[in-house]
Every structure is written in C-alpha cells, then in structure tokens.
C-alpha positions in Angstrom: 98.8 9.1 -109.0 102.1 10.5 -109.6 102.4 14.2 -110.9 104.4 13.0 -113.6 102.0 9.8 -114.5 98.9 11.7 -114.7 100.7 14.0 -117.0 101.4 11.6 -119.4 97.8 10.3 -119.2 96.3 13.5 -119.5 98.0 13.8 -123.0 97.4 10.8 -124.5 94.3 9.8 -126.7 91.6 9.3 -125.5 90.6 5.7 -126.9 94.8 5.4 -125.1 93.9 6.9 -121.8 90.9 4.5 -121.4 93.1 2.0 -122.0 96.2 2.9 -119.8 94.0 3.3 -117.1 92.1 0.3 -117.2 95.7 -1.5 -116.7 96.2 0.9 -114.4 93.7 -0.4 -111.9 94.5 -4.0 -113.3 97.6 -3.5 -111.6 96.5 -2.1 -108.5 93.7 -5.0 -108.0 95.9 -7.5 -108.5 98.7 -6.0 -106.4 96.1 -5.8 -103.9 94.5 -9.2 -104.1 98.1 -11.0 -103.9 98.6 -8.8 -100.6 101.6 -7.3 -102.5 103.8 -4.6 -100.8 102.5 -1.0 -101.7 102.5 -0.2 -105.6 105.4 2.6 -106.8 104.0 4.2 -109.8 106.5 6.2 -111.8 107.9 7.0 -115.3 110.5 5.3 -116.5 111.5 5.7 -119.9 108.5 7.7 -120.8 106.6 5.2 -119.4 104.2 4.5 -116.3 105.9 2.1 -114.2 104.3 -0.1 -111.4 106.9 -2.0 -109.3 106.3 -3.7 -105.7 109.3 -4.2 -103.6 110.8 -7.5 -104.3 108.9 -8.0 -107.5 109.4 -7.1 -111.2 108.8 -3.5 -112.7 105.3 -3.6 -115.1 105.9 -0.5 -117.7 103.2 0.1 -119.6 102.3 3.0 -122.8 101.6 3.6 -126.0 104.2 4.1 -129.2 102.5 4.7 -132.7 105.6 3.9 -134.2 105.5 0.5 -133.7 102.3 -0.1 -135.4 103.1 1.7 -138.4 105.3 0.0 -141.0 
C-alpha cells in the first residue's frame, strides 16, 4: 500500500476504514479479474487513487461535509 495511502487509512474512522478498504480490494479484484495492467494506488486530492494504465483514475474517501447540511 502506499506510505501515504495507508496514512490516510490509518486516520480515518473506523466504521470509514472498513469501508475504504473493502473498495480497496474491490478494486484490486476486479482489476485483477479483467487482467488489467498493474494498479497505481496514490493520493490525489486527499484521496486514494487507483488508476491502471490506459484506464480511468477511481478516487475514493470520505468528506463529512457533504452529508451535513
């Protein structure tokens, strides 16, 4: 995972983190099913970001702030 990832992950609630990494391995699985190119996992924008080469970037997190109104 990468240093930065895992950071994010290790801060965020844990009901979150359960969450973010079940996507997480959705990603990866289906990545690996479709015989995808290897899976770049970064942050981008404060967010994990999962992009195969020659495909489109997945982001995916968590912002409070749009669920409060």
């Amino acid at each position: 995972m990468d240093a930065r990832v895992a950071t994010l992950f290790d801060t965020t609630p844990y009901r979150m983190h359960k969450t973010l990494m079940a996507l997480r391995e959705l990603i990866y699985t289906c990545a690996s099913s479709l015989e995808c190119n290897e899976v770049e996992e970064s942050l981008k924008w404060g967010q994990p970001s999962y992009n195969v080469k020659g495909g489109s970037p997945i982001r995916i997190g968590f912002d409070i702030s749009i669920f409060v109104y």
